[in-house]
KOLMIFI-402879 format. One record per residue: residue number from 1; x, y, z of N, C-alpha, C, O, CB in turn; residue in three letters. Coordinates in nm, 3 decimals, m for minus. Each point is the difference from the previous one (the first is absolute). Glycine has a CB too. Example, Ala and Ser with C-alpha at 12.3 -4.5 7.8 and 13.67 -1.06 7.14 Angstrom:
residues 2
{n = 1 | n_px = 1.319 | n_py = m0.569 | n_pz = 0.780 | ca_px = m0.089 | ca_py = 0.119 | ca_pz = 0.000 | c_px = 0.090 | c_py = 0.120 | c_pz = 0.000 | o_px = 0.104 | o_py = m0.002 | o_pz = 0.066 | cb_px = m0.293 | cb_py = m0.115 | cb_pz = 0.059 | res = ALA}
{n = 2 | n_px = 0.154 | n_py = 0.222 | n_pz = m0.197 | ca_px = 0.082 | ca_py = 0.119 | ca_pz = 0.006 | c_px = m0.077 | c_py = 0.109 | c_pz = 0.073 | o_px = 0.051 | o_py = 0.111 | o_pz = 0.017 | cb_px = 0.067 | cb_py = m0.174 | cb_pz = m0.232 | res = SER}
***
This chain:
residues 55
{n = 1 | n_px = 10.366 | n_py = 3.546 | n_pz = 9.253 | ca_px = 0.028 | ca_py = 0.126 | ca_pz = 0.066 | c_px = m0.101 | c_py = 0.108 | c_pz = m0.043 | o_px = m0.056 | o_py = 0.077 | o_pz = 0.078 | cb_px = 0.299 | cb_py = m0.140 | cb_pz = m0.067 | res = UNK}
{n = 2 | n_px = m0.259 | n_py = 0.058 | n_pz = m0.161 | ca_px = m0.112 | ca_py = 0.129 | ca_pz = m0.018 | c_px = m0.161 | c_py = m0.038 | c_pz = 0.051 | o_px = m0.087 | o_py = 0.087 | o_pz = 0.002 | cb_px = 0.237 | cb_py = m0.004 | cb_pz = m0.237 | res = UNK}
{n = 3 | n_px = m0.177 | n_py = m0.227 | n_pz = 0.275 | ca_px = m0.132 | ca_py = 0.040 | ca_pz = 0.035 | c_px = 0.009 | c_py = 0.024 | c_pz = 0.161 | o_px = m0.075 | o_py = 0.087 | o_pz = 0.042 | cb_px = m0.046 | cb_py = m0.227 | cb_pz = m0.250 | res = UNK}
{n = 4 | n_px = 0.204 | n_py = 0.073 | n_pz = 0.301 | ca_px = 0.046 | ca_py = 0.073 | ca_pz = 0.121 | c_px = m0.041 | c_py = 0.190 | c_pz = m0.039 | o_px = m0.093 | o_py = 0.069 | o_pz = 0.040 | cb_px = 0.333 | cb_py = m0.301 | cb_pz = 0.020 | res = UNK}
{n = 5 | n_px = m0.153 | n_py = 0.257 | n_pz = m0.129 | ca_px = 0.009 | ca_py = 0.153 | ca_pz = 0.009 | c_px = m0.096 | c_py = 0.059 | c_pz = m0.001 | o_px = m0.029 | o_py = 0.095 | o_pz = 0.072 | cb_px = 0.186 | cb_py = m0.094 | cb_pz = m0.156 | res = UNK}
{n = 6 | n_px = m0.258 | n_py = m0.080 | n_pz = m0.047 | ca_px = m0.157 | ca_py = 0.075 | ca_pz = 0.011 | c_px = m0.121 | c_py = m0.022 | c_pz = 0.074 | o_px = m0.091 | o_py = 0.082 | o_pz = 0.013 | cb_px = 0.155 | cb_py = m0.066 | cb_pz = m0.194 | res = UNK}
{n = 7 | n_px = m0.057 | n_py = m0.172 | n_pz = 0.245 | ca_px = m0.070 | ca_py = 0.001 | ca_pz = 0.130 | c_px = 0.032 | c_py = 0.082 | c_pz = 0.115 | o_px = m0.086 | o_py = 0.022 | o_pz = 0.086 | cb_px = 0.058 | cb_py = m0.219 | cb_pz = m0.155 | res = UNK}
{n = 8 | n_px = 0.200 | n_py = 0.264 | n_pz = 0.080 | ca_px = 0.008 | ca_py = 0.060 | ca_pz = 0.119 | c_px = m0.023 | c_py = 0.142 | c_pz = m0.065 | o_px = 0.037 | o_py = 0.083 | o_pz = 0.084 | cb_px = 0.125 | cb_py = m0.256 | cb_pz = 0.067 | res = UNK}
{n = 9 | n_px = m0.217 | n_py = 0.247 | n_pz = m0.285 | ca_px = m0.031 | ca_py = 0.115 | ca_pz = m0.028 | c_px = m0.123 | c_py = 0.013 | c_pz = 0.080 | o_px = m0.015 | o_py = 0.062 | o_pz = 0.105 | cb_px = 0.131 | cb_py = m0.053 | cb_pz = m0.324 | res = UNK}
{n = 10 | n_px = m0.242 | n_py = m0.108 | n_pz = 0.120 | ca_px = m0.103 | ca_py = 0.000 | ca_pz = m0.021 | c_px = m0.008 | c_py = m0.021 | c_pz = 0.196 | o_px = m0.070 | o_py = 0.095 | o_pz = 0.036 | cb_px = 0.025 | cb_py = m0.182 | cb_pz = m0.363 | res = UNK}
{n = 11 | n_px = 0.076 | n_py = 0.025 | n_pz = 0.423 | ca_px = m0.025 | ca_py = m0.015 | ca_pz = 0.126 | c_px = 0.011 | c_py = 0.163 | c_pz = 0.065 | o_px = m0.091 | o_py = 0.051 | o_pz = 0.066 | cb_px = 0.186 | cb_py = m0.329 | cb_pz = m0.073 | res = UNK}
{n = 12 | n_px = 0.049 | n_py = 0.353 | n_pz = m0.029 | ca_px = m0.054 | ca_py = 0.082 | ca_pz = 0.069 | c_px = m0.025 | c_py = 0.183 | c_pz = m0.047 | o_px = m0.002 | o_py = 0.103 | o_pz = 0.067 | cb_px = 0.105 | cb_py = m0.313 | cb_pz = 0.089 | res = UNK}
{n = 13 | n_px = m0.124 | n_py = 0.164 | n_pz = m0.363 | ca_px = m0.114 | ca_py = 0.072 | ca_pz = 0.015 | c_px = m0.118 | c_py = m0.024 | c_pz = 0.010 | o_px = m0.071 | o_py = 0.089 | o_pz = m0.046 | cb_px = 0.183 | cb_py = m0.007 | cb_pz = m0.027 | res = UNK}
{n = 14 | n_px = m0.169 | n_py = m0.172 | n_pz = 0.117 | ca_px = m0.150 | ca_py = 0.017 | ca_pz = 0.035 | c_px = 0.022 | c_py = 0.020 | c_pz = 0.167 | o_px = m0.081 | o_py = 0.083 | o_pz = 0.039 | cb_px = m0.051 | cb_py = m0.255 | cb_pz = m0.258 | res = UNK}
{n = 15 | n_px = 0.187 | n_py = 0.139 | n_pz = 0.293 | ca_px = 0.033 | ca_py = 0.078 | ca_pz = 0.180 | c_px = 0.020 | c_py = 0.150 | c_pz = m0.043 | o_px = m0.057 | o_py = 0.082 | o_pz = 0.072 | cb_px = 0.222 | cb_py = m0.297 | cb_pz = 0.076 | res = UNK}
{n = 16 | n_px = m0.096 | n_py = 0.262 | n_pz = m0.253 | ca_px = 0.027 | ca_py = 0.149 | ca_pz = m0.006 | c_px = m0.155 | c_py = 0.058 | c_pz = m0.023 | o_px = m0.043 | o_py = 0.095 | o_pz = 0.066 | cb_px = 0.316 | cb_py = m0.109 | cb_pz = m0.177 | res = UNK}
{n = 17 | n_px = m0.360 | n_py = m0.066 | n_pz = m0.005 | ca_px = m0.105 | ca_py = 0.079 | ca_pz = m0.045 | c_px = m0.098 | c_py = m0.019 | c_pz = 0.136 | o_px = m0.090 | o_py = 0.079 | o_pz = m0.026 | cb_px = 0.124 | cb_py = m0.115 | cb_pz = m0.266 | res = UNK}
{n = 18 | n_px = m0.059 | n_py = m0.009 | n_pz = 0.392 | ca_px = m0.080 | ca_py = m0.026 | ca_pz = 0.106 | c_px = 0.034 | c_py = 0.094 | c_pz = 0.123 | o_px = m0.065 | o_py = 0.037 | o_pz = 0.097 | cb_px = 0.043 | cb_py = m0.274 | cb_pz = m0.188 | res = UNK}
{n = 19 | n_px = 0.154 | n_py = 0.260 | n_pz = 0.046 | ca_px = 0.050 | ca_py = 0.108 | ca_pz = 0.093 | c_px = m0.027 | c_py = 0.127 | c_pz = m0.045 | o_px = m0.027 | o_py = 0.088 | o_pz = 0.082 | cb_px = 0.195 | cb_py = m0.221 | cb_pz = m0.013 | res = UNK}
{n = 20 | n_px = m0.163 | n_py = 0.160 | n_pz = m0.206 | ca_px = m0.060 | ca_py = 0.127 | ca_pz = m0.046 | c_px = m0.119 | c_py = 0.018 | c_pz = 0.052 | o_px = m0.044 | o_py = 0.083 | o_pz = 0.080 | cb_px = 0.150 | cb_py = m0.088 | cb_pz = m0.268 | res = UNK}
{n = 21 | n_px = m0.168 | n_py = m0.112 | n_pz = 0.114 | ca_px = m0.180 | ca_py = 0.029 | ca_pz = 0.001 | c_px = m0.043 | c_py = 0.044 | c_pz = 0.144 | o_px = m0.093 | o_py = 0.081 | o_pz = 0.008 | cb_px = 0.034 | cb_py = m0.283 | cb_pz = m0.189 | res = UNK}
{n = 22 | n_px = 0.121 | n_py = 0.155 | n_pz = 0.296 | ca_px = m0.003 | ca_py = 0.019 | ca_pz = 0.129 | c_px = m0.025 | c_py = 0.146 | c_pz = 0.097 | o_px = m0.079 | o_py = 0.054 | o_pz = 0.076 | cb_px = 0.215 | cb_py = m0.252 | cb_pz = m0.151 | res = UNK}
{n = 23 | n_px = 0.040 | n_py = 0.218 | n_pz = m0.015 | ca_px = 0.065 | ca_py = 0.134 | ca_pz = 0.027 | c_px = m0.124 | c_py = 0.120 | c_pz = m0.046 | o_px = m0.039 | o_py = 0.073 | o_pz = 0.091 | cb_px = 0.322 | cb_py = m0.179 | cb_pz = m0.147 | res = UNK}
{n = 24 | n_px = m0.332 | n_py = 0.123 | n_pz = m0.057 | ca_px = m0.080 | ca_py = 0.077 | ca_pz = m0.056 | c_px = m0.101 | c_py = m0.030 | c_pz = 0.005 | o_px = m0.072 | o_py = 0.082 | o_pz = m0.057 | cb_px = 0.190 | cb_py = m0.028 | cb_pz = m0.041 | res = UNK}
{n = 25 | n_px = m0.182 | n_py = m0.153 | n_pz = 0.150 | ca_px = m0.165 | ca_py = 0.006 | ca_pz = 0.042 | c_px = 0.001 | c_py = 0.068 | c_pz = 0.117 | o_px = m0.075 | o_py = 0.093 | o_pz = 0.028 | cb_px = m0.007 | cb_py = m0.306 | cb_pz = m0.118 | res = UNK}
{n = 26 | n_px = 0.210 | n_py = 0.147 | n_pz = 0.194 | ca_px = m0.025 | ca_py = 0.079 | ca_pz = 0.123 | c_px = 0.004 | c_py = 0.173 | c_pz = m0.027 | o_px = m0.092 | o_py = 0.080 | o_pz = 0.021 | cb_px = 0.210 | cb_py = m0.300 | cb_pz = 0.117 | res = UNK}
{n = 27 | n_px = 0.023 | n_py = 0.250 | n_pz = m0.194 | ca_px = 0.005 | ca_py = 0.154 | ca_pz = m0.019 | c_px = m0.185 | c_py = 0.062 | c_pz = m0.058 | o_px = m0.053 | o_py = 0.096 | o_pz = 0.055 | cb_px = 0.387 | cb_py = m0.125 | cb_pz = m0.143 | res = UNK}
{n = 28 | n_px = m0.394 | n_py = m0.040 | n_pz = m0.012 | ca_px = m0.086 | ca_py = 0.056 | ca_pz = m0.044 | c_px = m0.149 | c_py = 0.013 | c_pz = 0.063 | o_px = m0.090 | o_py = 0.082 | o_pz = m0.013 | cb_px = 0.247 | cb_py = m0.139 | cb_pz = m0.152 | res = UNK}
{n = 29 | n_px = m0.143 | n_py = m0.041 | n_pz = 0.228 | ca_px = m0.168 | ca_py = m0.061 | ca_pz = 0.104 | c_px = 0.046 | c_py = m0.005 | c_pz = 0.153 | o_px = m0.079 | o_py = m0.037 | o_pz = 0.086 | cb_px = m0.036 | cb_py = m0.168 | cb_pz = m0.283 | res = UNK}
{n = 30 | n_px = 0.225 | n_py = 0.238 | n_pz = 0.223 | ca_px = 0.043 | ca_py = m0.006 | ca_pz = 0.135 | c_px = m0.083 | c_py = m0.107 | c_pz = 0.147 | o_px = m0.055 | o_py = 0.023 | o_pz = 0.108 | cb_px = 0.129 | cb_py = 0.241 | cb_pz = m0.228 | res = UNK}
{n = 31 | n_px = m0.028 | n_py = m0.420 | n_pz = 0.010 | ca_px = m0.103 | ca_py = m0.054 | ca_pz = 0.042 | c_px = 0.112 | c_py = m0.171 | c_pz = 0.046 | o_px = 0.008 | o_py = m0.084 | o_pz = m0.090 | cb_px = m0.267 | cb_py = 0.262 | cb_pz = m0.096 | res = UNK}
{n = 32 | n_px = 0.298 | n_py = m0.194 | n_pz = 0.260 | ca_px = 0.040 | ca_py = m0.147 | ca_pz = 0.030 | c_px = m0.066 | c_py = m0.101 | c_pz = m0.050 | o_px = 0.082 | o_py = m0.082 | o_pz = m0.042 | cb_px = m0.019 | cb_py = 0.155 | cb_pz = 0.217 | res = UNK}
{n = 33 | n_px = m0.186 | n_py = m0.113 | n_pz = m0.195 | ca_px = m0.026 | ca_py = m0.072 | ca_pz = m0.055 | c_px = m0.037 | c_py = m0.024 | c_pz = m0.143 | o_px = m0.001 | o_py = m0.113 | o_pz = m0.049 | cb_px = m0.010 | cb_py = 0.119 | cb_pz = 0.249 | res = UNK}
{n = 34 | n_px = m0.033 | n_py = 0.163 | n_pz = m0.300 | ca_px = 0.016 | ca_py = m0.055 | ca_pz = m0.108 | c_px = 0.133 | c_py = m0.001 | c_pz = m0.058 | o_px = 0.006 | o_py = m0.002 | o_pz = m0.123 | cb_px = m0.220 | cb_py = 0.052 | cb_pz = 0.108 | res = UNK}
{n = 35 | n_px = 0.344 | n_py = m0.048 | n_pz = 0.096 | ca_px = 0.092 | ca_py = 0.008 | ca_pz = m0.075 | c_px = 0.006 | c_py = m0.179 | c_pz = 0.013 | o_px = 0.046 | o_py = m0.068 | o_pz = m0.091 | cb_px = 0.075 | cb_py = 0.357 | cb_pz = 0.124 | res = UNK}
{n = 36 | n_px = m0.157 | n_py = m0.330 | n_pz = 0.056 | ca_px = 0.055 | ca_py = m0.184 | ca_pz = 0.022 | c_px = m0.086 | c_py = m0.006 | c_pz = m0.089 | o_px = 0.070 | o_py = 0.013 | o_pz = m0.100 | cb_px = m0.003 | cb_py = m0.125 | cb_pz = 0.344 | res = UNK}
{n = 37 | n_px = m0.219 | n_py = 0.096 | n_pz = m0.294 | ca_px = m0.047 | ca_py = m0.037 | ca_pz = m0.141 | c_px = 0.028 | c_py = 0.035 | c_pz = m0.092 | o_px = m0.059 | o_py = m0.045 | o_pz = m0.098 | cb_px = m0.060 | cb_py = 0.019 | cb_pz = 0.162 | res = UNK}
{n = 38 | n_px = 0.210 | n_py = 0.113 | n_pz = m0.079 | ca_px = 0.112 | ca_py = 0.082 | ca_pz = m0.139 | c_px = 0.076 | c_py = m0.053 | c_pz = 0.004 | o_px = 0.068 | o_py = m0.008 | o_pz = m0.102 | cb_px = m0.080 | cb_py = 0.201 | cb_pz = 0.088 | res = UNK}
{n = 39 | n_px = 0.050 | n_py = m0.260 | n_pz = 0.126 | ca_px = 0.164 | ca_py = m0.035 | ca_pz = 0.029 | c_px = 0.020 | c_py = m0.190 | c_pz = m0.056 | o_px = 0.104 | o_py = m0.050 | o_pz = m0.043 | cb_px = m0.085 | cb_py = 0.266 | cb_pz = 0.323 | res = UNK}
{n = 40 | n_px = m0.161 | n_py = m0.293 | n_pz = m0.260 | ca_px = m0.037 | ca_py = m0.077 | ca_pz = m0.064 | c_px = m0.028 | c_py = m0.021 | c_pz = m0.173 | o_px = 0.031 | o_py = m0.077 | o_pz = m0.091 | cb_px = m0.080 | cb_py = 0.094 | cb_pz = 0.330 | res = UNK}
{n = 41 | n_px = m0.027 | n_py = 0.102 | n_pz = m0.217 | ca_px = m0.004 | ca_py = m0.019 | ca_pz = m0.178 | c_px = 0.123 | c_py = 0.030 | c_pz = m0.097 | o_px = 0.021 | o_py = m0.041 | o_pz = m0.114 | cb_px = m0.255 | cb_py = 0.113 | cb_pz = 0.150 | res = UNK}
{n = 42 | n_px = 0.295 | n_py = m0.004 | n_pz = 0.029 | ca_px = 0.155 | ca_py = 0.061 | ca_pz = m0.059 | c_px = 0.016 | c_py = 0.045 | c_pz = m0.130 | o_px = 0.019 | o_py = 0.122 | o_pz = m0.004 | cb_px = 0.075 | cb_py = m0.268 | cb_pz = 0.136 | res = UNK}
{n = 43 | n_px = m0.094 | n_py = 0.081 | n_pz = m0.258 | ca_px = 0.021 | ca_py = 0.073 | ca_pz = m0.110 | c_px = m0.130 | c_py = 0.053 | c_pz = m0.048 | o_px = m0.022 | o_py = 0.101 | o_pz = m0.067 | cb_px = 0.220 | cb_py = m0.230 | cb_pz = 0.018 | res = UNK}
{n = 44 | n_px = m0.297 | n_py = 0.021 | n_pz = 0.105 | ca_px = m0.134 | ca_py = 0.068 | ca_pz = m0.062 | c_px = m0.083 | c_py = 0.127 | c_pz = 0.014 | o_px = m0.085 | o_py = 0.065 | o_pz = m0.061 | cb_px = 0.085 | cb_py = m0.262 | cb_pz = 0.070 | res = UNK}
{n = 45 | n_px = 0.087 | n_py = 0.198 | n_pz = 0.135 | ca_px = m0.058 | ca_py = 0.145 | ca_pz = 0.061 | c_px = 0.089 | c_py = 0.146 | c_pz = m0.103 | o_px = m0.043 | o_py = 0.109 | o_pz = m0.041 | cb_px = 0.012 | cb_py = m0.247 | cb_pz = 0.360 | res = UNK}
{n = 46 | n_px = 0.167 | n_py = 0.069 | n_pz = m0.331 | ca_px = 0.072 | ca_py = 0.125 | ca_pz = m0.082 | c_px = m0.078 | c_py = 0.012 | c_pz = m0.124 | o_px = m0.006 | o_py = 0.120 | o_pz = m0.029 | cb_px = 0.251 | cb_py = m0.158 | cb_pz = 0.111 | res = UNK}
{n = 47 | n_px = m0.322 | n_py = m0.049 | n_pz = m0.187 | ca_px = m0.075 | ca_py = 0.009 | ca_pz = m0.089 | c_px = m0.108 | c_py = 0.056 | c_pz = 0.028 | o_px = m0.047 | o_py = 0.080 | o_pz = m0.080 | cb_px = 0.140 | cb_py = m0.229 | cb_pz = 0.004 | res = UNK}
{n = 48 | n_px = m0.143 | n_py = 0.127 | n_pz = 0.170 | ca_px = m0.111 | ca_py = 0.088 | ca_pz = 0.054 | c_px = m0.018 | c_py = 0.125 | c_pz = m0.063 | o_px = m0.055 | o_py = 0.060 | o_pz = m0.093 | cb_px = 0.092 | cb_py = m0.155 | cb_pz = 0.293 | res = UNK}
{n = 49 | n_px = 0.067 | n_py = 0.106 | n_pz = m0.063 | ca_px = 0.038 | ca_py = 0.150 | ca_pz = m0.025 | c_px = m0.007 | c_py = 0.121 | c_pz = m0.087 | o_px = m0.070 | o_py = 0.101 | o_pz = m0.007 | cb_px = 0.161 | cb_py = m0.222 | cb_pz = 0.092 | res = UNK}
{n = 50 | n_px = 0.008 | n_py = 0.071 | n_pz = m0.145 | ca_px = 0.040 | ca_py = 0.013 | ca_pz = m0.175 | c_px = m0.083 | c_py = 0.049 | c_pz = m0.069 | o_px = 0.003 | o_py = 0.111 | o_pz = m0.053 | cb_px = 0.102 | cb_py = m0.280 | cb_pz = 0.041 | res = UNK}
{n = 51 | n_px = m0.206 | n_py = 0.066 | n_pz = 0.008 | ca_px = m0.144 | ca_py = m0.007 | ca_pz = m0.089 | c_px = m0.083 | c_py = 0.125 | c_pz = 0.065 | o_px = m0.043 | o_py = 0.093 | o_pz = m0.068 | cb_px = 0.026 | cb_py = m0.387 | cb_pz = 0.025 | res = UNK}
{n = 52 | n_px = 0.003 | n_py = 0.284 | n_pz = 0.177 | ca_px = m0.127 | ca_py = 0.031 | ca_pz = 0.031 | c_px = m0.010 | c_py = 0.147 | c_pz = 0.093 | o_px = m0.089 | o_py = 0.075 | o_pz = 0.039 | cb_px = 0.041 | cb_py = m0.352 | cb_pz = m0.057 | res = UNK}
{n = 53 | n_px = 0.177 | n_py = 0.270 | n_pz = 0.026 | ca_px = 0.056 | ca_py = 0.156 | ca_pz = 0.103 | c_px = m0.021 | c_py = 0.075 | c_pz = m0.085 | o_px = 0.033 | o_py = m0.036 | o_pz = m0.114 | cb_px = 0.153 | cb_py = m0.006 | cb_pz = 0.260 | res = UNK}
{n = 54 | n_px = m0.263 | n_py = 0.205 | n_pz = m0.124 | ca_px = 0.058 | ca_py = 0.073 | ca_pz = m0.076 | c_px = 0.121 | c_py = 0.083 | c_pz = 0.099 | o_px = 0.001 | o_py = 0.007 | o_pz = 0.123 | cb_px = m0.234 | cb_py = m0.007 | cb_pz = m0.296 | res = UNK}
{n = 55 | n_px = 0.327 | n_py = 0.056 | n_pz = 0.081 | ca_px = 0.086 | ca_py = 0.070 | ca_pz = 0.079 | c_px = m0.003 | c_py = 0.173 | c_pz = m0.055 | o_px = 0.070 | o_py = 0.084 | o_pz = 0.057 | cb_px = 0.086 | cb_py = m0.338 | cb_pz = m0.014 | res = UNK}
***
């Protein structure tokens, strides 16, 4: 039962983090397509970010 539980974590947080990365490339580049190559890379793009944004 507990590895059920953490394959069905780990499944859909990484759909959640692809949906972020998505959500906020588009808001930021107002761009359909680099959000689908954000939306692909998914967590890596949130590291990106992170690192390399200044805010």
């Amino acid at each position: 039962m507990a590895v059920y539980a953490n394959q069905t974590i780990i499944k859909y947080g990484v759909g959640f983090g692809s949906a972020l990365a998505m959500s906020v490339s588009f808001a930021l580049n107002k761009s359909i397509g680099w959000a689908i190559v954000h939306g692909l890379l998914g967590w890596f793009y949130v590291v990106y970010a992170w690192l390399f944004k200044a805010y």
